[in-house]
VMD Tcl script that draws the C-alpha trace (Angstrom):
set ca {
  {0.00 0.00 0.00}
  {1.37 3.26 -1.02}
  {0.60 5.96 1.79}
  {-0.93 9.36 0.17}
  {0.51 12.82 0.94}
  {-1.62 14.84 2.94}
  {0.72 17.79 2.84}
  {-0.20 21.27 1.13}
  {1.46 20.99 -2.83}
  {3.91 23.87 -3.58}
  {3.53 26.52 -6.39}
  {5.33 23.96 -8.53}
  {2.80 21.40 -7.98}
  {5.21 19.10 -5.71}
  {3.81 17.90 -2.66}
  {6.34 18.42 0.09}
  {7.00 15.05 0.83}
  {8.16 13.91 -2.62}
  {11.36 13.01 -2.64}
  {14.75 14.59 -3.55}
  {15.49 11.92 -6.18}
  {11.81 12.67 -7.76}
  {12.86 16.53 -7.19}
  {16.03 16.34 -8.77}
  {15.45 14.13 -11.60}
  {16.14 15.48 -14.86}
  {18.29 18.87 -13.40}
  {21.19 17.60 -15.56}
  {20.98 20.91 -17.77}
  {20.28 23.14 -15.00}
  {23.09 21.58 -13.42}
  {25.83 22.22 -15.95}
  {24.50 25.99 -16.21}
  {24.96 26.47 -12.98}
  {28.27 24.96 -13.47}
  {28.88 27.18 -16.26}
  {27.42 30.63 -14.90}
  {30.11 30.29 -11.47}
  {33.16 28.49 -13.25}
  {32.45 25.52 -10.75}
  {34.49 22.22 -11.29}
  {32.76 19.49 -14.02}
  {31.08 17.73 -11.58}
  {28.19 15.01 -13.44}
  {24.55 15.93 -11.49}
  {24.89 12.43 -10.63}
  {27.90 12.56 -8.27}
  {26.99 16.09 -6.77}
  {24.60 14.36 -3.76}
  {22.87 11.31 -2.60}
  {19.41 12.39 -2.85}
  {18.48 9.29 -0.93}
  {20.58 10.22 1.96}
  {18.96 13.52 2.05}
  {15.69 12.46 2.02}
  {16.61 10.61 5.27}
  {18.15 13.81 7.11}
  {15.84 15.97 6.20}
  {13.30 13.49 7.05}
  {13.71 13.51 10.64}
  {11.47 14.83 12.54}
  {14.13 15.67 16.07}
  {16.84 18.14 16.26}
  {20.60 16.02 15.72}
  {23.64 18.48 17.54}
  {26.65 16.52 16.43}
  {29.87 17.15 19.08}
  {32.79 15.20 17.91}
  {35.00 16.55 21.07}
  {34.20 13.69 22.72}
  {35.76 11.41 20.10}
  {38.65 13.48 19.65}
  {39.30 13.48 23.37}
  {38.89 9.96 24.45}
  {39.47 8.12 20.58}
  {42.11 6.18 19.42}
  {45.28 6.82 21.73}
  {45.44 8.48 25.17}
  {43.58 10.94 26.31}
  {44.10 14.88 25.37}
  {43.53 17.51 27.91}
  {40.17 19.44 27.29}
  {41.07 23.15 26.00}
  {38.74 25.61 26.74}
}
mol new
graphics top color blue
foreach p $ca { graphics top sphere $p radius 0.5 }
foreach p [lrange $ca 0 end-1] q [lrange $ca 1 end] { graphics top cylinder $p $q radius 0.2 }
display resetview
């Protein structure tokens, strides 16, 4: 069973919960004019994200405060006296 989208559509027409891959589908053009327009490096639209993974952050519905000071502190090797 396919669940239904009871979200508002946009002025596009896209519901907002249709996914980045769905989104981004077809941007190849747009892509390489953006690329163009502000001398970026050739990158192919299909290496510039995983929409899949974005669907899943953007997805959640808590707030995610990543500290890696922790890690650095106590990782691999001994300890490192906390600077503050």
């Amino acid at each position: 069973m396919v669940a239904r989208c009871h979200l508002p559509e946009s002025a596009d027409g896209l519901c907002a919960c249709t996914g980045l891959a769905t989104v981004m589908a077809g941007k190849e053009a747009v892509w390489d004019e953006i690329v163009a327009k502000h001398g970026l490096a050739p990158t192919p639209h299909r290496d510039v994200s995983s929409w899949a993974f974005g669907d899943a952050v953007f997805s959640w519905d808590y707030d995610l405060i990543a500290d890696g000071s922790k890690a650095r502190r106590y990782g691999p090797g001994p300890p490192r006296p906390q600077v503050r």
